[in-house]
C-alpha positions as CSV (number, residue, x, y, z in Angstrom):
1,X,5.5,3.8,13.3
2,X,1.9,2.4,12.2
3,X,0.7,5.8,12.3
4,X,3.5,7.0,9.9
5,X,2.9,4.1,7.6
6,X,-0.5,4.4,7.1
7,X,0.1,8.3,6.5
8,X,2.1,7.6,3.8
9,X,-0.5,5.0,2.1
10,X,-2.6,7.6,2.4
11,X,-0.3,10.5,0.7
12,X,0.9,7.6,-2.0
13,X,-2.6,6.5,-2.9
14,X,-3.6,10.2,-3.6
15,X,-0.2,10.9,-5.9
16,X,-0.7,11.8,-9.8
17,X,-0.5,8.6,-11.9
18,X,2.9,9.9,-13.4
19,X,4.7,10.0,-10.2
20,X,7.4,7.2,-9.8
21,X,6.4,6.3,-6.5
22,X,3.1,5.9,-7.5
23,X,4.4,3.4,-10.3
24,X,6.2,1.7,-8.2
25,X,3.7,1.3,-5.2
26,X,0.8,-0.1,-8.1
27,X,3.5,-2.0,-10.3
28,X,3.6,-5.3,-11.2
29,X,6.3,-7.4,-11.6
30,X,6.9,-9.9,-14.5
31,X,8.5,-13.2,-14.6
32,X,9.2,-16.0,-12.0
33,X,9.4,-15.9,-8.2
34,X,12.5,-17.7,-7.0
35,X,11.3,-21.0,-4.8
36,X,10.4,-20.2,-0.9
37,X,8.2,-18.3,0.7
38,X,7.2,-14.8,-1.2
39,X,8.8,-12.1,0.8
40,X,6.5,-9.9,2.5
41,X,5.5,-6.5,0.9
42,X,5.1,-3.1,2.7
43,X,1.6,-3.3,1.6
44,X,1.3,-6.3,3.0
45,X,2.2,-4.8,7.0
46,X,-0.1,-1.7,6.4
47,X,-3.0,-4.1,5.1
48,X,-2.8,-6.1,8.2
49,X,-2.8,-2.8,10.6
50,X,-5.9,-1.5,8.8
51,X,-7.2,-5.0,9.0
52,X,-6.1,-4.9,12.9
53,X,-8.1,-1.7,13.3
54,X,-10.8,-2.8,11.8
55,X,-10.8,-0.2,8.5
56,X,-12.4,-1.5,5.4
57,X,-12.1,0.0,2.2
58,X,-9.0,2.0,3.2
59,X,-8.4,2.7,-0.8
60,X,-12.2,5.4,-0.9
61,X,-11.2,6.1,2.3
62,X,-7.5,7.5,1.3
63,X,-9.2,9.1,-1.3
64,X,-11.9,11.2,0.6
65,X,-9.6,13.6,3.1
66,X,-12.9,14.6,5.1
């Protein structure tokens, strides 16, 4: 399943700018967080298996293929 998730930040970080999913994976949300703990994000689970397996600078690295 980590494989498959990082396979798809890969395919989603090379995506035109004008794709919805691209939108939606950079977008930012406006106005106020309800009180609690923020709810984890998707990015946040594949940040800390690239973190795990020690990749750094995973966003030049999606972009290179080779």
């Amino acid at each position: 399943m980590k494989i498959r998730r990082l396979e798809w930040l890969g395919y989603v970080s090379r995506m035109n700018e004008i794709r919805s999913v691209k939108k939606i994976f950079e977008g930012k949300l406006e106005g106020r967080r309800g009180r609690g703990r923020p709810r984890l994000r998707w990015i946040n689970s594949v940040e800390d298996d690239l973190r795990k397996l020690g990749v750094k600078r995973w966003r030049t690295k999606a972009l290179n293929r080779e």
